[in-house]
C-alpha positions in Angstrom: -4.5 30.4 19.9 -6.3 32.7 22.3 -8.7 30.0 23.9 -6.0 27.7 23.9 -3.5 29.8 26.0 -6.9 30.5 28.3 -7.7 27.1 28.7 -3.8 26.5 30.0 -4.5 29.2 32.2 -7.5 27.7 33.7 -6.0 24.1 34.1 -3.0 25.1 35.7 -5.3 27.2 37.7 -7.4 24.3 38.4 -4.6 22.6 39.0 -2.4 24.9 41.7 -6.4 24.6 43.8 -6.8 21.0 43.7 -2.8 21.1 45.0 -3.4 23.5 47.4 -6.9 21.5 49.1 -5.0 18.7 49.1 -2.1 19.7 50.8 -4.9 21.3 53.3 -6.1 18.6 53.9 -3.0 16.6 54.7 -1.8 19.6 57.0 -5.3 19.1 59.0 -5.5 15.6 59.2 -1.9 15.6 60.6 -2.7 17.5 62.5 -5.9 16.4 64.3 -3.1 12.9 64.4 -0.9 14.7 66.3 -3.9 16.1 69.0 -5.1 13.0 69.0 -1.0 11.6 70.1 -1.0 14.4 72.5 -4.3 13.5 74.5 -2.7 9.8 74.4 0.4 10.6 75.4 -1.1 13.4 78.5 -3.2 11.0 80.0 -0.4 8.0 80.1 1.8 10.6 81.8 -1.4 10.9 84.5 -1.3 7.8 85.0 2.4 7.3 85.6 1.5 10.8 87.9 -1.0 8.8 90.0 0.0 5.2 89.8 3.4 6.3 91.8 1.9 8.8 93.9 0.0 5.6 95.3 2.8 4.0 95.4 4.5 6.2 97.6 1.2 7.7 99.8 1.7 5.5 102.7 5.1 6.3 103.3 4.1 9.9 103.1 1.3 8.7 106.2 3.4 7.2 108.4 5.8 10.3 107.9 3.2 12.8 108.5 3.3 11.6 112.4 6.9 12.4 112.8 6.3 16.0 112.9 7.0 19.2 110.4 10.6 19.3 110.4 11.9 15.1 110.4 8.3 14.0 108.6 8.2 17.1 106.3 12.1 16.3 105.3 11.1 12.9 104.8 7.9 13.5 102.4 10.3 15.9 100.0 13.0 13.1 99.6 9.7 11.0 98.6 8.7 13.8 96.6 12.0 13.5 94.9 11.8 9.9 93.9 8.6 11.0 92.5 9.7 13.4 90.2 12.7 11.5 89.2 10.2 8.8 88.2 7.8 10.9 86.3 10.1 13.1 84.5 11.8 9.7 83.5 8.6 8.1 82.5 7.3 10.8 80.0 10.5 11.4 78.3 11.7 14.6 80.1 15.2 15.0 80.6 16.7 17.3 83.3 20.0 19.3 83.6 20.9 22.3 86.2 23.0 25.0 84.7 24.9 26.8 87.9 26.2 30.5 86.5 28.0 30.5 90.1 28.5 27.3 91.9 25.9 26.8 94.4 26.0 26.9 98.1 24.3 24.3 99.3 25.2 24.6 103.7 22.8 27.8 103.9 19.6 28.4 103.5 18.0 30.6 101.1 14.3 32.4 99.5 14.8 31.2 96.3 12.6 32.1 93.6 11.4 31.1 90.0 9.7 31.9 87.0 6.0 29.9 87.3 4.9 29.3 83.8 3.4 26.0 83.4 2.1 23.2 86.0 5.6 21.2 85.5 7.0 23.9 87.0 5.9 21.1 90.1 8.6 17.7 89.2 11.0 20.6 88.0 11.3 22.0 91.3 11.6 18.9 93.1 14.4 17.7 90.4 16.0 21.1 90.3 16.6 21.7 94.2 18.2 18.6 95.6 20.1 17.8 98.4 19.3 20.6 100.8 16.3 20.8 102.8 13.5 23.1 101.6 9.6 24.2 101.8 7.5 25.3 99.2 4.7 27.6 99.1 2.1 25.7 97.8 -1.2 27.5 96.9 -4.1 26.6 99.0 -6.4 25.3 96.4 -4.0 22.3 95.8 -4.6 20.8 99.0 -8.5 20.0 97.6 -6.8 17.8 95.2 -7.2 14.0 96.7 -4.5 11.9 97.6 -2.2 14.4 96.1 -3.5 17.1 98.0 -2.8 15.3 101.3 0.6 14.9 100.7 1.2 18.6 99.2 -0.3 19.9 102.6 2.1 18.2 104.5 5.0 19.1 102.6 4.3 22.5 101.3 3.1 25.8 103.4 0.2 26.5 102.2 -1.3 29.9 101.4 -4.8 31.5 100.5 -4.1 35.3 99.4 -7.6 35.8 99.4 -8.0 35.8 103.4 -5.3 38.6 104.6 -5.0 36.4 108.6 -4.4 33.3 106.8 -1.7 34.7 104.4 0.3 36.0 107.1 -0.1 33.0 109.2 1.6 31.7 106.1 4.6 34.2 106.4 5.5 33.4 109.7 5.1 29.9 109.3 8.1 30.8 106.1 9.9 32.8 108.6 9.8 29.9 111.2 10.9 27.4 108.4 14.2 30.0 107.5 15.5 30.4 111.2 15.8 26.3 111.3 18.4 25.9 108.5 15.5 25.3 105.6 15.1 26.7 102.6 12.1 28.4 101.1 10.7 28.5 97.3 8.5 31.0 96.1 6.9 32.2 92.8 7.0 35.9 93.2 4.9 36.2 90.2 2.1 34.6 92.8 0.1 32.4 89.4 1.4 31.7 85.2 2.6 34.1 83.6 0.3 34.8 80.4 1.7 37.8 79.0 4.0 36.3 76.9 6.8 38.6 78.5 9.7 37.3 80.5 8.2 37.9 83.4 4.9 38.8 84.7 4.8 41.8 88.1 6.2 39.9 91.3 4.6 40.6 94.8 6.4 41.9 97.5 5.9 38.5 100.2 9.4 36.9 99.4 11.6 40.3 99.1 9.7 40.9 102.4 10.6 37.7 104.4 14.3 38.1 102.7 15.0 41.3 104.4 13.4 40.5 107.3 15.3 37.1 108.2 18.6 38.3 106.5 18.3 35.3 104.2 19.8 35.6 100.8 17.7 35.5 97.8 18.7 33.1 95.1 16.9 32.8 91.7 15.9 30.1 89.4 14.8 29.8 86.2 13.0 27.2 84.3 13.8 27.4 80.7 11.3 24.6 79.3 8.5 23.7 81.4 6.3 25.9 79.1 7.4 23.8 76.4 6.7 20.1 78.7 2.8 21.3 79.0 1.5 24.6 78.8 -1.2 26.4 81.3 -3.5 27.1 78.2 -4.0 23.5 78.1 -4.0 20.3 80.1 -3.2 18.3 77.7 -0.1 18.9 76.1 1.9 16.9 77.9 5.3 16.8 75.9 8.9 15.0 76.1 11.8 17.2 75.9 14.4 18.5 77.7 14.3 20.3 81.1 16.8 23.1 82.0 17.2 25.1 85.1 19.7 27.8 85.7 20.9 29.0 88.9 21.8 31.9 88.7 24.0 34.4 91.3 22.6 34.9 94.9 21.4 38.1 96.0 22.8 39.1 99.5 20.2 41.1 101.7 22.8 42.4 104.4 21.7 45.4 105.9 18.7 46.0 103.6 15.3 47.5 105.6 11.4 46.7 104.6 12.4 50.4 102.7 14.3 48.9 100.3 11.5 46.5 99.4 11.2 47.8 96.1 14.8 48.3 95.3 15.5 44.4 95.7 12.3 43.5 94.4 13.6 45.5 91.1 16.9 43.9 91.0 15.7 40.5 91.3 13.2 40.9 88.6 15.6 42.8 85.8 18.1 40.2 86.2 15.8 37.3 85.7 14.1 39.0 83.0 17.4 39.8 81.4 18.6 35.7 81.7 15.5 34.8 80.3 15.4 37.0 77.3 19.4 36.1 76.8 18.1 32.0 77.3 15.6 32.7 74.5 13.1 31.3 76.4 10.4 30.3 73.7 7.3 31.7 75.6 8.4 35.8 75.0 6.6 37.2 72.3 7.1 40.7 70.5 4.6 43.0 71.3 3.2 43.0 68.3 2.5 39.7 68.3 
């Protein structure tokens, strides 16, 4: 009876292992199917990236001769039809969320969350139908074709070279006083901390106070989710939110209340984030 009840034991022992490897090895060949979909899918959403942004490149030449202000408002409705076509192609859907309607007849500094290179089409879907100028980091512009086109419709900025970067502010400043608005990252790169938010800079609360423009945030709920930084290709469908969220008057602030705003701005966006449940924030622990 004793080697009987043993040798149960071991065959259902056997048994649970040989269940256990297989189902292993179902989970890693799935698995290595869906990486394999991924890459697929990641460089059909390149080309649909590329094929239009040929499409539309000379257009964006012949508009780049009618100066910054009419060519530059030009290339950004361009840019537009872009990312309507893009997001369309690779099975991203879009939808704003306004908290508080939205002012479109003023300009503003508005500023977003950057976590993921979609943060790019989501902009350009998100902000529509008032003029703006984004500022676009220098290296971009190295990018061919696309790089052309991102010079001329971005301001470009290299943090590394203290002249250049303020030649960048007052080209912002210049932008605000004619009617147009400005979007900035204030977290300056992705945020990889797996917080809501990663420190913000002081350049946009700066240029805020100092033009007496309103600051109005934005954030993007999903883009992590479309294709994270960590890597290129993991280019998902899915939905796309951004929420608008109340504008923050300036009115009477001085470069001494830098900070103060600079706070205000980021606990409420960290706040909307974390009530979102945006699916990048980790624990701690984790």
């Amino acid at each position: 009876m004793g080697k009987t009840k043993a040798l149960q034991v071991d065959f259902r022992l056997n048994t649970a292992i040989k269940t256990g490897y297989s189902l292993y090895f179902r989970f890693t060949n799935m698995h290595y199917i869906y990486r394999f979909i991924q890459i697929l899918f990641t460089i059909y959403a390149f080309l649909m990236f590329i094929g239009f942004l040929l499409i539309i490149f000379p257009l964006v030449v012949l508009a780049s001769f009618f100066g910054k202000i009419g060519g530059g408002n030009f290339i950004y409705r361009l840019c537009h039809l872009w990312a309507d076509f893009f997001l369309l192609m690779t099975g991203i859907w879009h939808r704003n969320l306004y908290e508080v309607p939205h002012d479109r007849s003023k300009p503003y500094v508005f500023v977003f969350n950057h976590i993921s290179y979609m943060d790019i089409p989501v902009i350009l879907k998100t902000i529509r139908w008032q003029p703006i100028r984004v500022l676009g980091k220098a290296e971009m512009a190295k990018i061919p074709i696309f790089g052309f086109m991102y010079k001329r419709a971005a301001v470009m900025v290299n943090r590394a070279d203290p002249e250049k970067r303020a030649i960048s502010v007052q080209q912002l400043k210049s932008v605000l006083k004619k009617g147009i608005s400005i979007v900035i990252a204030p977290e300056g790169t992705f945020n990889m901390t797996h917080k809501p938010l990663k420190d913000f800079y002081d350049g946009a609360f700066k240029i805020a106070i100092e033009t007496q423009t309103p600051i109005k945030p934005v954030l993007f709920l999903d883009t992590y989710d479309r294709m994270c930084y960590t890597d290129i290709f993991s280019v998902m469908p899915g939905k796309s939110r951004s929420v608008y969220l109340a504008e923050i008057p300036v009115v009477g602030l001085t470069l001494e209340n830098v900070d103060q705003l600079k706070t205000k701005v980021y606990k409420l966006m960290e706040e909307k984030l974390i009530e979102y449940k945006a699916s990048w924030i980790k624990p701690i622990s984790e």
